[in-house]
VOLO-521370 format. One line per field, with one value per residue (C-alpha): x, y, z; residue number from 1. Coordinates in steps of 0.25 Angstrom, whole numbers. Example, Ala and Ser with C-alpha at 12.3 -4.5 7.8 and 13.67 -1.06 7.14 Angstrom:
BEGIN
u	[49/55]
v	[-18/-4]
w	[31/29]
num	[1/2]
***
This chain:
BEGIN
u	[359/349/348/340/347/333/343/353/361/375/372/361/372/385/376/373/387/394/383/384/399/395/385/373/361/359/348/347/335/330/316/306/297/295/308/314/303/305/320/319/309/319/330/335/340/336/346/341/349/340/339/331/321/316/314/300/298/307/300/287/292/300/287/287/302/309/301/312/324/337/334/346/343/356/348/352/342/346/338/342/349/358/352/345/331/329/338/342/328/326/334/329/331/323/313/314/312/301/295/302/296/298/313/326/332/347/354/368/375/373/385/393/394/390/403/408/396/400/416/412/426/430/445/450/442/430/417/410/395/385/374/362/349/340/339/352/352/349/360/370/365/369/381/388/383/389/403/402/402/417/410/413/400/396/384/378/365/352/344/342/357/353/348/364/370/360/366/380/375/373/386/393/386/388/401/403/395/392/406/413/420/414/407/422/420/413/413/422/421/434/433]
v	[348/339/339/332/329/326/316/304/305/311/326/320/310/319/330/320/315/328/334/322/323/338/332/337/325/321/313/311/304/301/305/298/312/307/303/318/323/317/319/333/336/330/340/353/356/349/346/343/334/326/328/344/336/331/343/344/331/334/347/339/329/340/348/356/350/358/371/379/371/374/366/364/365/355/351/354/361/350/343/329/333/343/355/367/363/379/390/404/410/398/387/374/381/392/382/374/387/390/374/375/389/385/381/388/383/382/381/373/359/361/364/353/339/329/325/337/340/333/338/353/351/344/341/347/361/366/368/380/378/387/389/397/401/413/409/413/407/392/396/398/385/379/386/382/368/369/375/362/352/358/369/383/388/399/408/409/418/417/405/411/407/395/398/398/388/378/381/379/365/361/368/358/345/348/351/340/329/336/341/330/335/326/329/331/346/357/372/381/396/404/416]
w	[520/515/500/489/476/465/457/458/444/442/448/459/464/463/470/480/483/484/494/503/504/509/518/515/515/502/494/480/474/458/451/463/465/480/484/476/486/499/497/494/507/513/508/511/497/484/471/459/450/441/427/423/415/429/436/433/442/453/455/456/466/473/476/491/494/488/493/501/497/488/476/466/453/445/434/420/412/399/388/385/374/381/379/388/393/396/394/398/401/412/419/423/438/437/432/444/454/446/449/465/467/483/481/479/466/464/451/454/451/436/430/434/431/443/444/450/458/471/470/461/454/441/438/450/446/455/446/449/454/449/459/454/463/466/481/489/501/492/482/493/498/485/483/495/491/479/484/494/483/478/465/466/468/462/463/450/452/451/448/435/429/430/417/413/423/416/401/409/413/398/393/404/400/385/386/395/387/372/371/376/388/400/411/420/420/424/425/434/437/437/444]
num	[1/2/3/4/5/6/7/8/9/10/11/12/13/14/15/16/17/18/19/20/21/22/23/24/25/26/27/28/29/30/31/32/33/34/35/36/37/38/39/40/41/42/43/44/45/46/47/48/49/50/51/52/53/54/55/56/57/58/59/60/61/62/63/64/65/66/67/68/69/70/71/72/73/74/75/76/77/78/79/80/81/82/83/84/85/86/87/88/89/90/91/92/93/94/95/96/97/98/99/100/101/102/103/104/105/106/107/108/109/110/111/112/113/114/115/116/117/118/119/120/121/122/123/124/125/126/127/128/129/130/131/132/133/134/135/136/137/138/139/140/141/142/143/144/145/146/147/148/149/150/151/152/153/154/155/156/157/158/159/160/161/162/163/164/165/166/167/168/169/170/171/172/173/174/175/176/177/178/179/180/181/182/183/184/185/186/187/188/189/190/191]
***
């Protein structure tokens, strides 16, 4: 698959080297609004791995190519201080539906550190991947993505939770950076 990662920083890049060793064709690129454009055109599915305070401009520069595509949402919803941008009556996913009415939004990759996103295990344990999204046929898409990369991908719902997988995402950075605990962890789902 041709995929688009909007991001070359830690997630953009672990993204990048995990999806490649699946052999999907990958291309990651920074803030230029042509080339996030071009390379997303080009795509058949679109990651979006750059900071949530620049979603407003990727949307912008993303325009018609993302119409009809998956478009994963692995932003985290966070001021700079650490705190919720939005909480519980929205999600920084549903908000960008709302700005991609012509794509599928996904909610997934958020919960986990970008170490862990191109193996989906930490200290021998496999993570659990959350994936959220209204449209199934994109979800399933992103699930067996997701269960490629090595997570136990789980089908969360709706695009709606992301309304709690989002919160789930602050809970892991502060523990991981405010509490002390490092960023060589994650969350797993016993079942």
């Amino acid at each position: 698959m041709r995929i688009a990662i909007i991001g070359k920083g830690n997630v953009g890049s672990a993204l990048q080297a995990g999806l490649s060793q699946l052999g999907h064709q990958v291309q990651a690129v920074g803030r230029d609004p042509q080339h996030v454009h071009q390379t997303a055109l080009a795509s058949e599915l679109i990651i979006l791995a750059m900071p949530y305070s620049e979603t407003d401009n990727v949307v912008a520069a993303l325009g018609v190519a993302a119409d009809g595509k998956v478009v994963v949402d692995a932003t985290n919803l966070l001021t700079e201080s650490l705190h919720l941008a939005a909480g519980f009556d929205t999600s920084g996913a549903e908000q960008l539906q709302q700005k991609l009415p012509a794509a599928k939004v996904i909610k997934a990759f958020n919960t986990c550190f970008a170490a862990t996103m191109h193996t989906g295990h930490v200290k021998g344990e496999q993570l659990v991947g959350l994936v959220a999204g209204d449209d199934a046929a994109a979800k399933q898409t992103v699930l067996d993505m997701v269960d490629a990369l090595g997570f136990d991908a789980v089908d969360a719902g709706p695009l709606q939770m992301a309304r709690y997988l989002e919160p789930m995402a602050l809970l892991n950075i502060r523990l991981a950076y405010v509490q002390g605990l490092g960023p060589n962890m994650g969350f797993r789902l016993v079942r």
